[in-house]
ZAPARO-610439 format. One line per 3 residues: number of its first residue (from 1); for each residue x negated, y negated, z of C-alpha. Coordinates in nm, 4 decimals. Layout:
<atoms>
NUM = X/Y/Z | ...
</atoms>
This chain:
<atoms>
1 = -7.2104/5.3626/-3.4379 | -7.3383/5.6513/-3.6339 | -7.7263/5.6934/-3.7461
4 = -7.7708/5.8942/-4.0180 | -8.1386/6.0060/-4.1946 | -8.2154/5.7301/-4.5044
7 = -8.3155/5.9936/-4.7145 | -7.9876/6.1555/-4.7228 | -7.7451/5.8235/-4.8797
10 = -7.4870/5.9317/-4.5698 | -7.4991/5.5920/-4.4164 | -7.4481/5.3593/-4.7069
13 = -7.1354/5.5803/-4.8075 | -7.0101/5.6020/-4.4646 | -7.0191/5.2152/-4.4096
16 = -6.8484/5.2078/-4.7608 | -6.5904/5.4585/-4.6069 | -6.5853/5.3172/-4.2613
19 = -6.4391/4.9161/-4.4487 | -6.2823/5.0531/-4.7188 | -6.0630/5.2689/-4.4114
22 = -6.0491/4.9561/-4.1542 | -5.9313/4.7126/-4.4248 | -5.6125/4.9687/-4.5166
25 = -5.5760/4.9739/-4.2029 | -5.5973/4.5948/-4.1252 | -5.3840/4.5728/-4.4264
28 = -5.1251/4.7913/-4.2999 | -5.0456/4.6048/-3.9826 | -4.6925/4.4943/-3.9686
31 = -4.7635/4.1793/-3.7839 | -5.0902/3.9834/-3.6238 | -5.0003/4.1337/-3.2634
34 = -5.2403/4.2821/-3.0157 | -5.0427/4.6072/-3.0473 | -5.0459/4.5999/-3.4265
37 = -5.4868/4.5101/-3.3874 | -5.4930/4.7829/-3.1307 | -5.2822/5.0031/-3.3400
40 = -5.5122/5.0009/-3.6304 | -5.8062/5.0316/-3.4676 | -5.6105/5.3640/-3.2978
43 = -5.5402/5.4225/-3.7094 | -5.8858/5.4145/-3.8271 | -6.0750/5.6238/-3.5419
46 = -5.8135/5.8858/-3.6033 | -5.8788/5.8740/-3.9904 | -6.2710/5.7955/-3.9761
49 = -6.4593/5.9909/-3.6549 | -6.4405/6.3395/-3.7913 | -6.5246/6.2464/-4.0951
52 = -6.7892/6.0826/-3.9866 | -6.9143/6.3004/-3.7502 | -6.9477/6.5811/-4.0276
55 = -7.1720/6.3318/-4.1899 | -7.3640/6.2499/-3.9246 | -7.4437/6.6459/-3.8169
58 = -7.5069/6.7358/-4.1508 | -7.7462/6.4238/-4.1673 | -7.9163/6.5764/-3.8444
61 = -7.9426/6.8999/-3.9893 | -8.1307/6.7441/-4.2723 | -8.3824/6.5390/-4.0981
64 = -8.4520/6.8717/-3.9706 | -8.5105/7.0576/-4.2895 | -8.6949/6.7609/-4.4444
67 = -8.8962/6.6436/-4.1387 | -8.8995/6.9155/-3.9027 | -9.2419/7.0364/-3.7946
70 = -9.2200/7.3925/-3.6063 | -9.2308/7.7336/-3.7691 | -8.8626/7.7694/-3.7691
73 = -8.7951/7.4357/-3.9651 | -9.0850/7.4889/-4.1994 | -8.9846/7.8271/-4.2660
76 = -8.6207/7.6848/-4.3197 | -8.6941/7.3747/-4.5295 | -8.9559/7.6611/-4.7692
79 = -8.6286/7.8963/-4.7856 | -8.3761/7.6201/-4.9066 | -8.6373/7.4222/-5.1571
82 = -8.7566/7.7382/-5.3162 | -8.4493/7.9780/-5.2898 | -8.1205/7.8502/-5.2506
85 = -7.8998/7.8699/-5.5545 | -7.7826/7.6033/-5.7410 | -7.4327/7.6759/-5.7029
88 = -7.4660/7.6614/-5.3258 | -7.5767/7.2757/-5.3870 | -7.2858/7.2056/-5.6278
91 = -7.0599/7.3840/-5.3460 | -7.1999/7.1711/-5.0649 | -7.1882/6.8701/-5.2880
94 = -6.8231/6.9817/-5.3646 | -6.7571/6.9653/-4.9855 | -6.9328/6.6241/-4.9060
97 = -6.7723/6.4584/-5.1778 | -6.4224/6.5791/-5.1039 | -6.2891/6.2776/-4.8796
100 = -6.2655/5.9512/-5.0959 | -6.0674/5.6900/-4.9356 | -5.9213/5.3870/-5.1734
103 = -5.8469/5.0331/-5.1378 | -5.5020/5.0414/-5.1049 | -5.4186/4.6879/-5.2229
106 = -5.5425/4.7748/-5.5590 | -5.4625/5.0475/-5.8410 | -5.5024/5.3933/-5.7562
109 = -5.7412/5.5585/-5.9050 | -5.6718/5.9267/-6.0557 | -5.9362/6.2022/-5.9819
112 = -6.0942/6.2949/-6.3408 | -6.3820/6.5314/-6.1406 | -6.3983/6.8689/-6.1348
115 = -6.3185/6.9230/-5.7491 | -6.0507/6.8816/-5.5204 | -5.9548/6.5242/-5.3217
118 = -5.8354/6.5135/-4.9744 | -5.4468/6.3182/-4.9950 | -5.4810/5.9684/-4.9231
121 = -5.4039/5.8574/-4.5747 | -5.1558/5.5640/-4.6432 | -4.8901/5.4556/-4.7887
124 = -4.8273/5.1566/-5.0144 | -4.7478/4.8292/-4.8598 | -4.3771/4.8704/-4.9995
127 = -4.3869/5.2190/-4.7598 | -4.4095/5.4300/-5.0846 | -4.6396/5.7264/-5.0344
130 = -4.9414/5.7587/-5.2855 | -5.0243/6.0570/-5.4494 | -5.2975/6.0896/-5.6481
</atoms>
């Protein structure tokens, strides 16, 4: 279970990630097996926890700057509201946005943005790869 700050949108998106991941995975399985369950459960920690512990640190770090009450984090949160540059937001935004899994029963969808997409971590039912 991850816990991540409301105020940041990281836990909505990474329960959309977290189903959108297990059903490929579920999806994937060759046969109704234990091994097959237990091999996409294997699957989709391997694809999901780091992701998802990024989220959850950065959603830490956050609560921090948003919430936190010492000098340190006042001093912080004062420094990023007032002075960070907006390209450092469209850079971290850049970086958070970077991992979009797909459905992969359905059509592929192409990446019309502006940044970079991590490779999709499955293959098509038929065993062809996908590349988006």
């Amino acid at each position: 279970c991850h816990k991540f700050n409301p105020a940041g949108a990281q836990g909505a998106r990474n329960a959309i990630c977290d189903a959108i991941v297990l059903a490929n995975c579920i999806y994937s399985m060759p046969d109704a097996s234990s091994e097959s369950i237990e091999a996409s459960f294997e699957e989709y920690y391997r694809q999901r926890y780091r992701h998802a512990e990024i989220a959850y640190e950065g959603s830490v770090l956050m609560s921090k700057i948003l919430t936190g009450q010492n000098w340190y984090e006042r001093l912080l949160r004062h420094a990023i509201l007032n002075y960070l540059p907006a390209w450092m937001n469209r850079k971290q935004a850049m970086e958070e946005n970077i991992y979009r899994p797909q459905v992969a029963w359905l059509p592929l969808i192409k990446n019309r943005g502006v940044g970079p997409v991590l490779p999709q971590e499955f293959g098509q039912k038929d065993g062809t790869d996908v590349d988006i």
